[in-house]
MIFINU-347610 format. One record per residue: residue in three letters; x, y, z of N, C-alpha, C in turn. Coordinates in Angstrom, 3 decimals, m for minus. Example, Ala and Ser with C-alpha at 12.3 -4.5 7.8 and 13.67 -1.06 7.14 Angstrom:
% residues 2
+------+----------+----------+----------+----------+----------+----------+----------+----------+----------+
! rest !       nx !       ny !       nz !      cax !      cay !      caz !       cx !       cy !       cz !
+------+----------+----------+----------+----------+----------+----------+----------+----------+----------+
!  ALA !   13.190 !   m5.690 !    7.800 !   12.300 !   m4.500 !    7.800 !   13.200 !   m3.300 !    7.800 !
!  SER !   12.850 !   m2.250 !    7.080 !   13.670 !   m1.060 !    7.140 !   12.900 !    0.030 !    7.870 !
+------+----------+----------+----------+----------+----------+----------+----------+----------+----------+
***
This chain:
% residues 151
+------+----------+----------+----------+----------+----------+----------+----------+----------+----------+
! rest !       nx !       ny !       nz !      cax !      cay !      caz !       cx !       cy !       cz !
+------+----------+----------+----------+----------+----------+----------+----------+----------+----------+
!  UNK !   m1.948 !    4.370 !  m34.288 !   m0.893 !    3.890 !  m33.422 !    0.408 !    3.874 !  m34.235 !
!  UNK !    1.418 !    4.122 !  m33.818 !    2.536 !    4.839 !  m34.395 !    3.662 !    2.993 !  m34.241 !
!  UNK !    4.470 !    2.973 !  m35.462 !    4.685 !    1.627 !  m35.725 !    5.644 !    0.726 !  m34.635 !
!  UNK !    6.314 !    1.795 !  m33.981 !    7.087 !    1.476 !  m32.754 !    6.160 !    1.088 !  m32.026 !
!  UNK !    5.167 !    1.286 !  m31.374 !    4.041 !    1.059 !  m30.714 !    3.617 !   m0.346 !  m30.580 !
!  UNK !    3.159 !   m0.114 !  m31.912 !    2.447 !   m1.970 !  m32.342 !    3.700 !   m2.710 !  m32.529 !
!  UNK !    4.696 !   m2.244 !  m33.189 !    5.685 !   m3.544 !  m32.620 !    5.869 !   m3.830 !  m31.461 !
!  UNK !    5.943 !   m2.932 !  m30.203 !    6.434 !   m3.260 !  m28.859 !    4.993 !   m4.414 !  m28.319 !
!  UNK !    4.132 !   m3.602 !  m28.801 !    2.758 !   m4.215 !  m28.036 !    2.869 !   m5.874 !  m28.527 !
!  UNK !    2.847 !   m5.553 !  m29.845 !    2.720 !   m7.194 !  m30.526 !    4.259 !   m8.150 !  m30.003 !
!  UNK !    5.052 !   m7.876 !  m29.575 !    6.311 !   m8.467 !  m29.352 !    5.937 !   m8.758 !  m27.673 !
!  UNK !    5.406 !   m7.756 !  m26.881 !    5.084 !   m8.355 !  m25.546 !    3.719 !   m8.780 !  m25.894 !
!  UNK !    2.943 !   m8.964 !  m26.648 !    2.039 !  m10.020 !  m26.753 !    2.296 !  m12.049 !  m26.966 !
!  UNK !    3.288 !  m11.942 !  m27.779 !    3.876 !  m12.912 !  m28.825 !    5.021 !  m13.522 !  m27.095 !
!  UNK !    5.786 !  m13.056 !  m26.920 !    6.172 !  m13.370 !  m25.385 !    5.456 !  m13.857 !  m24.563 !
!  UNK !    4.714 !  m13.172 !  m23.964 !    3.802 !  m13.629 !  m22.917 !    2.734 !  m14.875 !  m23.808 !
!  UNK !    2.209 !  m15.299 !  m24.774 !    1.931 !  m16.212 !  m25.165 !    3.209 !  m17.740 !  m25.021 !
!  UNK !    4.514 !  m17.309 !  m25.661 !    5.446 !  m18.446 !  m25.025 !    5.584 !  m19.070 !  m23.581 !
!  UNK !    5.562 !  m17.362 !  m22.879 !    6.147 !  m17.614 !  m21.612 !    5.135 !  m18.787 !  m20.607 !
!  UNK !    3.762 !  m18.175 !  m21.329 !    2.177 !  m19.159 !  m20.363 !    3.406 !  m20.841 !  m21.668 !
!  UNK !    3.026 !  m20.698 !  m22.527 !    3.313 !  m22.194 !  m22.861 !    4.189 !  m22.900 !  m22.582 !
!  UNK !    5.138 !  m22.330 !  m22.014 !    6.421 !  m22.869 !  m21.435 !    5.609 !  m23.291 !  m19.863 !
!  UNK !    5.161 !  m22.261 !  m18.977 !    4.605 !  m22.699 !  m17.947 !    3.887 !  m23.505 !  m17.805 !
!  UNK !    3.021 !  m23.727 !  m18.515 !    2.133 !  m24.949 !  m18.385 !    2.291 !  m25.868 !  m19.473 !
!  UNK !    3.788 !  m26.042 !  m19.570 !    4.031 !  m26.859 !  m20.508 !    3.305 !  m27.728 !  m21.865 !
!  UNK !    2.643 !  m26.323 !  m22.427 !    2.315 !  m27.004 !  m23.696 !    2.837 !  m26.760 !  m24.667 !
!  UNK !    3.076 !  m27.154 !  m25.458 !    3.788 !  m27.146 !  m26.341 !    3.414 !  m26.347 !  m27.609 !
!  UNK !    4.798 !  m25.829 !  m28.296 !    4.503 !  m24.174 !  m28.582 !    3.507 !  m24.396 !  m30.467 !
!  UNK !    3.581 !  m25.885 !  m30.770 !    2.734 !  m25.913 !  m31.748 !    1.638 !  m27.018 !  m31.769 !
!  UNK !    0.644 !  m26.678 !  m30.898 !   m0.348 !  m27.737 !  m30.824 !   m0.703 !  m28.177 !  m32.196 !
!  UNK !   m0.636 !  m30.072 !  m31.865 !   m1.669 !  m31.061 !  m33.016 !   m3.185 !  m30.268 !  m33.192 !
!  UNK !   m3.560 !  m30.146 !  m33.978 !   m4.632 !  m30.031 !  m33.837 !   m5.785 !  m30.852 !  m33.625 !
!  UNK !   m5.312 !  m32.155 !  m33.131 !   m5.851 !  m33.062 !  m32.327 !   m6.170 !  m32.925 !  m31.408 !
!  UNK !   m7.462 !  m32.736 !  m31.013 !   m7.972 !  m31.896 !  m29.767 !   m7.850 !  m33.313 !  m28.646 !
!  UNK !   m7.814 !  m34.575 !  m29.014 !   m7.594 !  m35.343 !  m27.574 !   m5.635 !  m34.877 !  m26.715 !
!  UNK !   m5.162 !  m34.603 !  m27.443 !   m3.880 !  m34.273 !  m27.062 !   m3.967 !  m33.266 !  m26.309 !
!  UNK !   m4.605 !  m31.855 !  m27.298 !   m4.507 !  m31.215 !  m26.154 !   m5.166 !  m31.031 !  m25.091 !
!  UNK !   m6.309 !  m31.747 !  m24.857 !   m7.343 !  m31.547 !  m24.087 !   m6.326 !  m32.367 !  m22.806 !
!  UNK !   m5.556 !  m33.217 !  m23.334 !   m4.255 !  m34.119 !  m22.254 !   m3.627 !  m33.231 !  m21.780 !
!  UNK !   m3.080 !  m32.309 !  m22.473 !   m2.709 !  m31.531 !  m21.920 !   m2.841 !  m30.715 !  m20.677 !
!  UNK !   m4.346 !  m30.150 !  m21.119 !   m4.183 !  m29.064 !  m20.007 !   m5.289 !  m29.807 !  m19.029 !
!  UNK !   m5.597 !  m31.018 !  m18.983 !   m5.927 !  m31.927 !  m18.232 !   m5.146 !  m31.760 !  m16.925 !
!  UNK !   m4.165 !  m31.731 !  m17.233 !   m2.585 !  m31.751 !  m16.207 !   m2.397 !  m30.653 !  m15.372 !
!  UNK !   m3.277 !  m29.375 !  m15.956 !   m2.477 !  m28.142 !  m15.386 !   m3.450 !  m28.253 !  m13.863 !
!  UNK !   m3.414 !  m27.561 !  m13.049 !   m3.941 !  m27.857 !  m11.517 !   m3.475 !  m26.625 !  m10.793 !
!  UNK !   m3.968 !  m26.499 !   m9.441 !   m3.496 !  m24.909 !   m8.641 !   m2.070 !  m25.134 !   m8.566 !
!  UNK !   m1.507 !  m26.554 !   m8.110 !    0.085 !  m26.462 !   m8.067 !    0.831 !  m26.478 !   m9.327 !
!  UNK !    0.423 !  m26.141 !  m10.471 !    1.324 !  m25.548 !  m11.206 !    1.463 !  m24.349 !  m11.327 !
!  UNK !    0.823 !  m23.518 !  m10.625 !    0.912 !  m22.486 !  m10.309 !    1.800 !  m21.891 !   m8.655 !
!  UNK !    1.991 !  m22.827 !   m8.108 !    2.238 !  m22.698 !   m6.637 !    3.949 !  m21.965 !   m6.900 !
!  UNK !    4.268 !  m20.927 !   m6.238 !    5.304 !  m20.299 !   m5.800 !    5.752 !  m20.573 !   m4.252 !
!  UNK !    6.713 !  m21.743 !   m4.072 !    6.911 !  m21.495 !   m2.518 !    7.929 !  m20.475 !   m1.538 !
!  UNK !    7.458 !  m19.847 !   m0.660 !    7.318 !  m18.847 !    0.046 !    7.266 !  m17.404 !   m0.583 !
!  UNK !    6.238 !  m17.340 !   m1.171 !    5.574 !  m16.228 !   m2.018 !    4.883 !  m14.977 !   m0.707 !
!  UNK !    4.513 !  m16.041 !   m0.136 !    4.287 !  m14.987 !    1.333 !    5.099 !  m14.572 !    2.418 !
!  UNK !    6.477 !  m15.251 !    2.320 !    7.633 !  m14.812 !    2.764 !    8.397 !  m13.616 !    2.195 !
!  UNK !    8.013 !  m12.365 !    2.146 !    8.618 !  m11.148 !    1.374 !    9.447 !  m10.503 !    2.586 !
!  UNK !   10.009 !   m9.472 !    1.901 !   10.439 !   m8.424 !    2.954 !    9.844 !   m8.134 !    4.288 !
!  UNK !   10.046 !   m8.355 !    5.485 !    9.256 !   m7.707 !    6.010 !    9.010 !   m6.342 !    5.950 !
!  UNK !    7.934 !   m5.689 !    6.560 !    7.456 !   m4.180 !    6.696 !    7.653 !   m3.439 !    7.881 !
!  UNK !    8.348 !   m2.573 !    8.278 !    8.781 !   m2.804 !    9.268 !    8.805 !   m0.771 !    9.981 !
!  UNK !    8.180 !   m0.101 !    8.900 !    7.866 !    1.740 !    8.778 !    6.492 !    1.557 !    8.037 !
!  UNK !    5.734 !    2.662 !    8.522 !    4.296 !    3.004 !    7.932 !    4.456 !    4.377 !    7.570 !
!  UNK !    3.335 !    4.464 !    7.056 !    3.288 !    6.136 !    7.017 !    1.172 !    7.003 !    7.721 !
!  UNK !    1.587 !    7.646 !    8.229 !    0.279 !    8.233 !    9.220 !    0.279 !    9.761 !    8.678 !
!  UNK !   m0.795 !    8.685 !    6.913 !   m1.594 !    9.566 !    6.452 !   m2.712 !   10.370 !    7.233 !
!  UNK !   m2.622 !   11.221 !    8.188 !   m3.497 !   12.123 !    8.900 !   m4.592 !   13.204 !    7.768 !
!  UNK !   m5.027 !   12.313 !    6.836 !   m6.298 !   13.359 !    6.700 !   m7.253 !   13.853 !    7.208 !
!  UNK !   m6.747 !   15.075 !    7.494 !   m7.947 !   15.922 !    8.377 !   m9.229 !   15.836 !    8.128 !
!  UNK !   m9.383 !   16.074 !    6.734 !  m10.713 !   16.331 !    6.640 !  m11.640 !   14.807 !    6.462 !
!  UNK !  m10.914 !   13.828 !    6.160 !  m11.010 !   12.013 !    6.033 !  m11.599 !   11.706 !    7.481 !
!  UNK !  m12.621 !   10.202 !    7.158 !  m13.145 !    9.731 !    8.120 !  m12.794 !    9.361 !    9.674 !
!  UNK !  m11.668 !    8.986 !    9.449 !  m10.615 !    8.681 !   10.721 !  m10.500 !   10.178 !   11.770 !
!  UNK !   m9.887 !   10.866 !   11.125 !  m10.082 !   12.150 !   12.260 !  m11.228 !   12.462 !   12.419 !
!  UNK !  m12.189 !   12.555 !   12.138 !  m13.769 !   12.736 !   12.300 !  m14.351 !   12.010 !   13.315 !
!  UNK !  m13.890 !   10.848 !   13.739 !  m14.440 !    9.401 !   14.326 !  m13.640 !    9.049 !   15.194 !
!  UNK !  m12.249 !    8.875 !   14.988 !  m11.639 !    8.104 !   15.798 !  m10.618 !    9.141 !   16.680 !
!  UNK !  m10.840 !    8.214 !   18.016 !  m10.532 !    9.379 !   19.208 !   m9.315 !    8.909 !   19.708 !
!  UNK !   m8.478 !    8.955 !   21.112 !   m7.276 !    8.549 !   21.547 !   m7.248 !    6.749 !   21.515 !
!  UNK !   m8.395 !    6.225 !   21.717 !   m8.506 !    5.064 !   21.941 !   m8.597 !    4.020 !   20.652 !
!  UNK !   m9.233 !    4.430 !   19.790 !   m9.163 !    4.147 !   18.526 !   m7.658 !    3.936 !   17.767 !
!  UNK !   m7.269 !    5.311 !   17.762 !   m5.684 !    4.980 !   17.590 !   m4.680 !    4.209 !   18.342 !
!  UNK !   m4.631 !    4.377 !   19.779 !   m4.273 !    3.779 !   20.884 !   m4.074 !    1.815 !   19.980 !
!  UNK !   m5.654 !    1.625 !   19.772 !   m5.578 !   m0.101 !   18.727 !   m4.884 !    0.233 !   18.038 !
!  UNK !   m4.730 !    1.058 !   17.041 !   m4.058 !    0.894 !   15.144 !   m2.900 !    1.217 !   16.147 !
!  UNK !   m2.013 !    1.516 !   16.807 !   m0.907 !    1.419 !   17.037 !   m0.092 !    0.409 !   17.206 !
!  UNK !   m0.939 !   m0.214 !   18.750 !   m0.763 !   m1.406 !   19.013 !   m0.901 !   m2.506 !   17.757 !
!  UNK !   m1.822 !   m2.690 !   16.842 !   m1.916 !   m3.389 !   15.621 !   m0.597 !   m3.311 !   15.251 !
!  UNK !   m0.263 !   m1.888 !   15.225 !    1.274 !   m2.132 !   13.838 !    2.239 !   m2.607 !   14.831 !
!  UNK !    2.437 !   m2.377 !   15.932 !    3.548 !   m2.931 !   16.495 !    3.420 !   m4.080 !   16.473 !
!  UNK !    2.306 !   m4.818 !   16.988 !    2.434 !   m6.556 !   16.578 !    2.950 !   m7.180 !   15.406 !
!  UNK !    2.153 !   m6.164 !   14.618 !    2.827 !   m6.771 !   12.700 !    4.271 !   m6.412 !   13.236 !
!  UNK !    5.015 !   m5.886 !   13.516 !    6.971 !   m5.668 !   13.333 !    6.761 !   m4.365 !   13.161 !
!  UNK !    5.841 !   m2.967 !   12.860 !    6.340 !   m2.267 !   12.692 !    7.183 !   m1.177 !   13.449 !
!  UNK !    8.048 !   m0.556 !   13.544 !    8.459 !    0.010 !   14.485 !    8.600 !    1.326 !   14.449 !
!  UNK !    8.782 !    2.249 !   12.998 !    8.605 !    3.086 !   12.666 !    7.192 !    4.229 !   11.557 !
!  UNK !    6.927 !    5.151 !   12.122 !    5.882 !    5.794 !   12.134 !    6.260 !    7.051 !   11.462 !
!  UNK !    5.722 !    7.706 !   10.122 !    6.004 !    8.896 !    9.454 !    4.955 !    9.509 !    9.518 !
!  UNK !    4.788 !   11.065 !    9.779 !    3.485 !   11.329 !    9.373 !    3.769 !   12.351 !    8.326 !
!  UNK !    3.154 !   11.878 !    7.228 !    2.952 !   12.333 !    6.179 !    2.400 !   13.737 !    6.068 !
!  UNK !    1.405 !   14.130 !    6.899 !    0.354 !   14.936 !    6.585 !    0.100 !   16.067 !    8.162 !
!  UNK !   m0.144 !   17.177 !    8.114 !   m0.508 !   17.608 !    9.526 !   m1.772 !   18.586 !    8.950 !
!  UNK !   m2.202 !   18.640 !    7.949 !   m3.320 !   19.265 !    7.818 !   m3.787 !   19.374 !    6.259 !
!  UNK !   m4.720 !   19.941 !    5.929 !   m5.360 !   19.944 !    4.319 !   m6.645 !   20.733 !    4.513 !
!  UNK !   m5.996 !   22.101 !    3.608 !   m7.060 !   23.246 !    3.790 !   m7.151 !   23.808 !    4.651 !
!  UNK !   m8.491 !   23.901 !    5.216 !   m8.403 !   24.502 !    6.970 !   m8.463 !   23.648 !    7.828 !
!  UNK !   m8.340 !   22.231 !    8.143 !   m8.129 !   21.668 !    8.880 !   m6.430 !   21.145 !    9.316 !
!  UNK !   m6.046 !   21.159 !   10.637 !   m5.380 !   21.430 !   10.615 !   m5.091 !   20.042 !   12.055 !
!  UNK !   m4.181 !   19.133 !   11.846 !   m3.818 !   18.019 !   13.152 !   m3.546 !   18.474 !   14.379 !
!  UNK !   m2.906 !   19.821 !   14.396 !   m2.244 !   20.188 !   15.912 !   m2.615 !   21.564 !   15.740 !
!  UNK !   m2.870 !   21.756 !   17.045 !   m3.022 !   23.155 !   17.441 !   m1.420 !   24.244 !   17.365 !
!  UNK !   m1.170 !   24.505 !   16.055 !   m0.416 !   25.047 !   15.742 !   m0.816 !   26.450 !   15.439 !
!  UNK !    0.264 !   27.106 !   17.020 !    0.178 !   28.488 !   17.445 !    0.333 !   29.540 !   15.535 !
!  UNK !    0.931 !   29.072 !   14.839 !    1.841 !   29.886 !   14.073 !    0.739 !   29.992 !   12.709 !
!  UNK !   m0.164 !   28.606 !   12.623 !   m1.172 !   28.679 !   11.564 !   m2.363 !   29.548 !   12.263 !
!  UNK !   m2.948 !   29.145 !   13.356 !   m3.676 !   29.766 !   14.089 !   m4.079 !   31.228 !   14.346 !
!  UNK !   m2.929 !   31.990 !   14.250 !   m2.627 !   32.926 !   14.216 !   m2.723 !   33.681 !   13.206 !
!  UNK !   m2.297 !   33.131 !   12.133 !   m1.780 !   33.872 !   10.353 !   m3.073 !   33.306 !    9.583 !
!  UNK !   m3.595 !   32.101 !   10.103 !   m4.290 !   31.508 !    8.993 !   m6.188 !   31.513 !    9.355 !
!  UNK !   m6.554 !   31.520 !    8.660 !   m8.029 !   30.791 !    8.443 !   m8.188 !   29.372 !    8.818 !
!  UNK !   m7.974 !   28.960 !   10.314 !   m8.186 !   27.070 !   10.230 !   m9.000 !   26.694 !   11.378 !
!  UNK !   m9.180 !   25.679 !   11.417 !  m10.357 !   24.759 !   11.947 !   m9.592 !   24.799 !   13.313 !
!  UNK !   m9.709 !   25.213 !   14.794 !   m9.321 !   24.223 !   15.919 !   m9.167 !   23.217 !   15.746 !
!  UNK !   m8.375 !   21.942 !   16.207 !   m8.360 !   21.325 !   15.668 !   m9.220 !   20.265 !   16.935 !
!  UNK !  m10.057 !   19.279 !   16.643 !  m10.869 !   18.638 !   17.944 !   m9.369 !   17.634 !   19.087 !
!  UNK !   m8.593 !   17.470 !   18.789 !   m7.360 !   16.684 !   19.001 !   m6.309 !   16.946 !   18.710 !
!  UNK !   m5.494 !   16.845 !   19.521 !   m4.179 !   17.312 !   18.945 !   m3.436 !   15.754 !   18.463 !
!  UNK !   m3.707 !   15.522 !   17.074 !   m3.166 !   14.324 !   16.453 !   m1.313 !   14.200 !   17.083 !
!  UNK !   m0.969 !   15.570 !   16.538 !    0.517 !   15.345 !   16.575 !    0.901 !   14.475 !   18.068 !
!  UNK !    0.110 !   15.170 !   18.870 !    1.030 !   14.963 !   20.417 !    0.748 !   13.835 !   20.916 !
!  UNK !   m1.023 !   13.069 !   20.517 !   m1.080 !   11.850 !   20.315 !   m0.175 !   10.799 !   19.621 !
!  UNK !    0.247 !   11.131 !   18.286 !    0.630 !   10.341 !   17.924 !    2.182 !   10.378 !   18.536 !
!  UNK !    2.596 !   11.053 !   18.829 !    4.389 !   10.961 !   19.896 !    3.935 !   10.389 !   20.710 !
!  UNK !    3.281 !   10.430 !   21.626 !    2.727 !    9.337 !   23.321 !    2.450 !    8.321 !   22.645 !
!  UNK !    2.068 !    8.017 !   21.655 !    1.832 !    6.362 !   21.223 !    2.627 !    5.776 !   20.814 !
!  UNK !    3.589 !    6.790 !   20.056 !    5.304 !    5.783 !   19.553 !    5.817 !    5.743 !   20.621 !
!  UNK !    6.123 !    6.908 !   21.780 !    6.838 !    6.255 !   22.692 !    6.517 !    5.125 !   24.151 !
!  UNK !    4.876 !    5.307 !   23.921 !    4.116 !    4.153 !   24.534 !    4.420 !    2.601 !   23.645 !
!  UNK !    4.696 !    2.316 !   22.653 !    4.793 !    0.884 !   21.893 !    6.168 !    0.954 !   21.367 !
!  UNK !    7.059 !    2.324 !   21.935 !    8.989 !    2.056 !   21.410 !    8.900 !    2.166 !   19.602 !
!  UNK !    8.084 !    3.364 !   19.222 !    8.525 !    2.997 !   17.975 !    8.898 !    4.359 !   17.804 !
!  UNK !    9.806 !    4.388 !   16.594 !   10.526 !    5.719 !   16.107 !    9.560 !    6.597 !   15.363 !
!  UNK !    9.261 !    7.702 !   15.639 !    8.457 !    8.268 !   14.979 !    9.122 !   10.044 !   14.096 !
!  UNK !    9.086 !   10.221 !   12.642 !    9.261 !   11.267 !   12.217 !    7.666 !   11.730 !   11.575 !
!  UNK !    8.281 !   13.101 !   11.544 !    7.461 !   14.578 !   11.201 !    7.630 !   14.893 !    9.987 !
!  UNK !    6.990 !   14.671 !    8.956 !    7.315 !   15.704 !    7.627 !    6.541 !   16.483 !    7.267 !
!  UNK !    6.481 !   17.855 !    7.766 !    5.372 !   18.514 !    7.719 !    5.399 !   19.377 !    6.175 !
!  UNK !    4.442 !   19.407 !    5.559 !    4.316 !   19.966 !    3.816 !    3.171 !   20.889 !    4.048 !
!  UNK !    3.070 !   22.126 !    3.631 !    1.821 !   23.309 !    3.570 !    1.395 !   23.062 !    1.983 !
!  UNK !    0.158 !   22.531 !    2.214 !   m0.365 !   22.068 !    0.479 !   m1.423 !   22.983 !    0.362 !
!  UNK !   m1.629 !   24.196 !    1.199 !   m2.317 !   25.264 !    0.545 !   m1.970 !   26.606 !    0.110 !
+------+----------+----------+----------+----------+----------+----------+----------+----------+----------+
***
């Protein structure tokens, strides 16, 4: 290990040892009187740990509709299936919908005249794409296309 290395490592080691002793306020050179410190961390409890509104973050408010073709979900789940995970995200706040993905390998989300034609691909059992537009504009959410050829 090269000496820049072990200094960085040992310096965020030596830190994060203060930073816990500052937090749970013990003090940075224990007696070695073990009733003291055993007083110590006697004291510590879940609320010294408590952050309030730690679950108050950003809301989420865009997904992304990883469509793996060849993944369990297109295999299984039909208009109705999605029809729920839609409705789901709109309850959470979400309002916007990306799809990441329209095919991988020979499988392929939409019956796309232009792969169909030129390419080696799977029919596809559903047309994901056109589903997934009737469902954003069935629950009002904004939906984009980023279509990528990853073969």
């Amino acid at each position: 290990m090269n000496s820049r290395r072990k200094f960085l490592k040992g310096t965020l080691a030596a830190s994060s040892l203060l930073a816990v002793n500052q937090l749970l306020g013990i003090p940075r050179f224990v007696n070695s009187d073990r009733a003291k410190e055993n007083e110590v961390i006697s004291k510590i409890s879940d609320r010294s740990f408590y952050t309030p509104g730690i679950l108050k973050g950003m809301p989420i408010r865009a997904t992304f509709l990883d469509e793996i073709s060849w993944d369990i979900p297109h295999q299984n789940w039909g208009a109705k299936d999605w029809d729920l995970d839609f409705k789901s995200m709109k309850e959470m706040g979400i309002n916007t919908v990306v799809m990441i993905r329209s095919g991988l390998g020979k499988w392929i989300a939409s019956d796309f005249k232009c792969l169909l034609e030129k390419e080696e691909v799977y029919y596809p059992p559903i047309d994901l794409v056109e589903l997934f537009l009737s469902l954003a504009d069935k629950y009002n959410m904004a939906f984009f296309f980023w279509y990528v050829r990853f073969w």
